[in-house]
C-alpha positions in Angstrom: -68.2 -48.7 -6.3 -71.5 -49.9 -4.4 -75.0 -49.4 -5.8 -77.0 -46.6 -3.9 -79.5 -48.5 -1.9 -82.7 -49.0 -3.5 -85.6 -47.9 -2.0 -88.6 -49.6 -2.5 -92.1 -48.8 -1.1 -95.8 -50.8 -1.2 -98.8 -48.9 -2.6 -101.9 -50.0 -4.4 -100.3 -53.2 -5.0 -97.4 -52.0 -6.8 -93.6 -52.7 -6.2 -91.4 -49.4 -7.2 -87.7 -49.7 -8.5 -85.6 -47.2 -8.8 -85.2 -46.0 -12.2 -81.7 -46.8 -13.8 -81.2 -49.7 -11.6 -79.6 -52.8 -12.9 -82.6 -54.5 -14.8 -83.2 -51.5 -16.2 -80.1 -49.5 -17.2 -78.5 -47.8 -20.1 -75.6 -46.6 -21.2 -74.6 -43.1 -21.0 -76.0 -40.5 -18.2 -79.1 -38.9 -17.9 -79.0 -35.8 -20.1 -75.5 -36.6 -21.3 -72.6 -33.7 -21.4 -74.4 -31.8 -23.6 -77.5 -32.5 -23.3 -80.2 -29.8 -21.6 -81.8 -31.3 -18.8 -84.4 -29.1 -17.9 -84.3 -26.5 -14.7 -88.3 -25.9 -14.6 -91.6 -27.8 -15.4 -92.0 -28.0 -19.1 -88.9 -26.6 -20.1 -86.9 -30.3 -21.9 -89.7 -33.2 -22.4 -88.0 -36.6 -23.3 -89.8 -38.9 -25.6 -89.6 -42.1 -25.1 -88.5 -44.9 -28.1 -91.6 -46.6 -27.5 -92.5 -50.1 -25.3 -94.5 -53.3 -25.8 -95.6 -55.6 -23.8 -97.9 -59.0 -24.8 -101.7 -60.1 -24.3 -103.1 -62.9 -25.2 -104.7 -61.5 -27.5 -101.6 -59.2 -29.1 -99.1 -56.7 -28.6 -99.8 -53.2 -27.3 -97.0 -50.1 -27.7 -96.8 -47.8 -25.5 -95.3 -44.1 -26.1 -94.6 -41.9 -23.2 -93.2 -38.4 -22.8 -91.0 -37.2 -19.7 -90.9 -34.2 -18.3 -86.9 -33.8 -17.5 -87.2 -31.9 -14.3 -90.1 -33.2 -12.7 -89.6 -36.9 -14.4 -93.7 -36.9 -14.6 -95.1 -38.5 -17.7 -97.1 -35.4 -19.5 -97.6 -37.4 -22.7 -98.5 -40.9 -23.5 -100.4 -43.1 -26.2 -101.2 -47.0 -26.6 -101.9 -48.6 -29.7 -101.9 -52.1 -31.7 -99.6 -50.5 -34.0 -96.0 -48.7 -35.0 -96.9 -46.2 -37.1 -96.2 -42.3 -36.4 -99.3 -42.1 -34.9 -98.3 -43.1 -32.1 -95.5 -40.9 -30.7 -97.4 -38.3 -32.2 -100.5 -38.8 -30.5 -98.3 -38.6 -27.1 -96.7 -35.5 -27.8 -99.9 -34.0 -28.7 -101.0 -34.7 -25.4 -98.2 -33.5 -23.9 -98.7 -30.1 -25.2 -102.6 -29.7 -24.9 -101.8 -30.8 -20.8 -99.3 -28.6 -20.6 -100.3 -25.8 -22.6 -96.8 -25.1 -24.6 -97.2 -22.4 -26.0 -94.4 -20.1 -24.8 -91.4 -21.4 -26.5 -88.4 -21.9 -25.3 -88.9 -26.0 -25.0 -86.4 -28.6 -26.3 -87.8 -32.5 -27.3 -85.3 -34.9 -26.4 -85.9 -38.5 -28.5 -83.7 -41.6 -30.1 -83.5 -41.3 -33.9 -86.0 -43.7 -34.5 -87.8 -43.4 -37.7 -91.2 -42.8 -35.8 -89.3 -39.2 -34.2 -87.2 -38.4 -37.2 -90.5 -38.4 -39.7 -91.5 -35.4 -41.3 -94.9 -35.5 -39.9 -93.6 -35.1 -36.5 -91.0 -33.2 -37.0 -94.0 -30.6 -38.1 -95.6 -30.6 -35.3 -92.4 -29.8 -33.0 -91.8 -26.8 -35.5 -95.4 -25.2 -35.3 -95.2 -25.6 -31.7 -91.9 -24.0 -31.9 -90.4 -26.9 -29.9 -86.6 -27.4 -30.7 -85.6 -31.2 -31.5 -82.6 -32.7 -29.6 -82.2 -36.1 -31.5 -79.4 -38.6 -30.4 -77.0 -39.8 -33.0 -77.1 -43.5 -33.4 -74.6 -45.6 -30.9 -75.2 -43.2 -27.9 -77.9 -42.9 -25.6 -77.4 -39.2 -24.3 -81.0 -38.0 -25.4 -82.6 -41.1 -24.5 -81.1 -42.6 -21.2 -83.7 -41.3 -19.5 -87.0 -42.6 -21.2 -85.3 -45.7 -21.6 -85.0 -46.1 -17.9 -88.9 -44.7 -17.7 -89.4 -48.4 -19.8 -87.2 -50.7 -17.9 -89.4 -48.9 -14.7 -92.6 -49.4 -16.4 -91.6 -52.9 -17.2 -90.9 -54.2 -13.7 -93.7 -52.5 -12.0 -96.6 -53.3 -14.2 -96.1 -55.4 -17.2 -93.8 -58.2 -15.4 -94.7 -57.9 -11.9 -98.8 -58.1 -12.8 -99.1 -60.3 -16.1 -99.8 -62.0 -17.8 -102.2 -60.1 -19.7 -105.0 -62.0 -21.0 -106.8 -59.1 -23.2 -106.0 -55.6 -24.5 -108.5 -53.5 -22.8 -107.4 -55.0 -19.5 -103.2 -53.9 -19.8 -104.9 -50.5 -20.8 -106.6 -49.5 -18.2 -103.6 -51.0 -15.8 -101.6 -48.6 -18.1 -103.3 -45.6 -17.2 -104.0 -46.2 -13.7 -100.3 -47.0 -13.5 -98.9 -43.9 -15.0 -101.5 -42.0 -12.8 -99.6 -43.7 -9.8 -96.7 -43.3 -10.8 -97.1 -39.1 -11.3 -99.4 -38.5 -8.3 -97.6 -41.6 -5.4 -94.9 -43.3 -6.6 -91.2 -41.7 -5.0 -88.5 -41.2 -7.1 -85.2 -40.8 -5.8 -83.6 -38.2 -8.4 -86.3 -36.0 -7.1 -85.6 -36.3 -3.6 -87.7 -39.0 -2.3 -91.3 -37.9 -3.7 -93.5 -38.0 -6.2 -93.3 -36.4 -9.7 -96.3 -34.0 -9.1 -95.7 -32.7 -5.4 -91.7 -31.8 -7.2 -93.9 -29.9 -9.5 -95.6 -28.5 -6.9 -93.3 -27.1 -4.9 -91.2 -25.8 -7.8 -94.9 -23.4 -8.6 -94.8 -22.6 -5.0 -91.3 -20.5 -5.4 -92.3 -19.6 -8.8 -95.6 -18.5 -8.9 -95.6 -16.3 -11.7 -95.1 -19.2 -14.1 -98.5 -20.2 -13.4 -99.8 -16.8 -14.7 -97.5 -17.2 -17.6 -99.5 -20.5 -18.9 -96.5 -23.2 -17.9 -98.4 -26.0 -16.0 
């Protein structure tokens, strides 16, 4: 069967791909057969396994978190380093941006030693987060983040290196994922960007704005 055609757009310099396309895909689906994916804002965040990419002066990791139904990056850290720190420094920001207090959430991640640790799994208990981790050999929890990377990849890191310090990939980080939430069209949400899905999901639900879920 044919590819869908991929739609590609020019803004701010940057080249869009769709997400899961053939540079960038994994195996499995989205979500997976079993696998919550997330009706409302906030409700199944996806971390992501982590990405690198190369300076001339080092390596700089990158840890985002997805929200499933909006696909908008709510959580992300960058660091010279792989220790816990920094998935947990993402998820904290996840939940201070979103407020997540209400329960009822569910953290999709790989079973990488960083998400299985007992540090983080800590922080998903007091903030009564439920932990989907995929076993190892399938990518049902993780399909999606891994795309988010391949994405990430081929929009910034390839398509505008090479990289001659760290300071300069970080700020091309953030002003990327700030792109990518606020401009960039995704085509599993219909064609726009991340935050106007949001949006009009709190324009027929209004009440979950009163109910602290942004």
């Amino acid at each position: 069967m044919d590819e869908p055609p991929v739609r590609i757009t020019r803004t701010n310099g940057m080249n869009p791909w769709r997400a899961g396309c053939a540079e960038t895909r994994t195996s499995g689906s989205e979500g997976g057969p079993r696998k919550r994916n997330g009706r409302n804002p906030g409700t199944a965040p996806r971390s992501d396994p982590y990405t690198y990419a190369s300076t001339w002066q080092g390596w700089l990791y990158v840890a985002f978190v997805l929200d499933v139904y909006s696909r908008a990056i709510v959580g992300w850290q960058i660091a010279d380093h792989l220790r816990t720190d920094l998935v947990l420094d993402a998820l904290e920001m996840a939940i201070w941006r979103r407020n997540l207090t209400a329960g009822g959430l569910i953290h999709h991640s790989d079973a990488g030693c960083q998400y299985t640790s007992i540090r983080y799994s800590d922080r998903l208990a007091d903030a009564d987060i439920a932990a989907s981790i995929g076993s190892v050999g399938d990518s049902y929890d993780n399909a999606m983040a891994e795309a988010l990377n391949g994405t990430f990849k081929a929009e910034l890191v390839t398509l505008h290196g090479p990289w001659r310090t760290c300071q300069q990939l970080e700020i091309a980080i953030i002003e990327w994922i700030d792109w990518y939430n606020a401009t960039r069209l995704h085509g599993e949400i219909g064609g726009i960007p991340p935050f106007e899905h949001e949006a009009d999901w709190y324009r027929h639900n209004p009440s979950a704005l009163t109910a602290g879920n942004h």
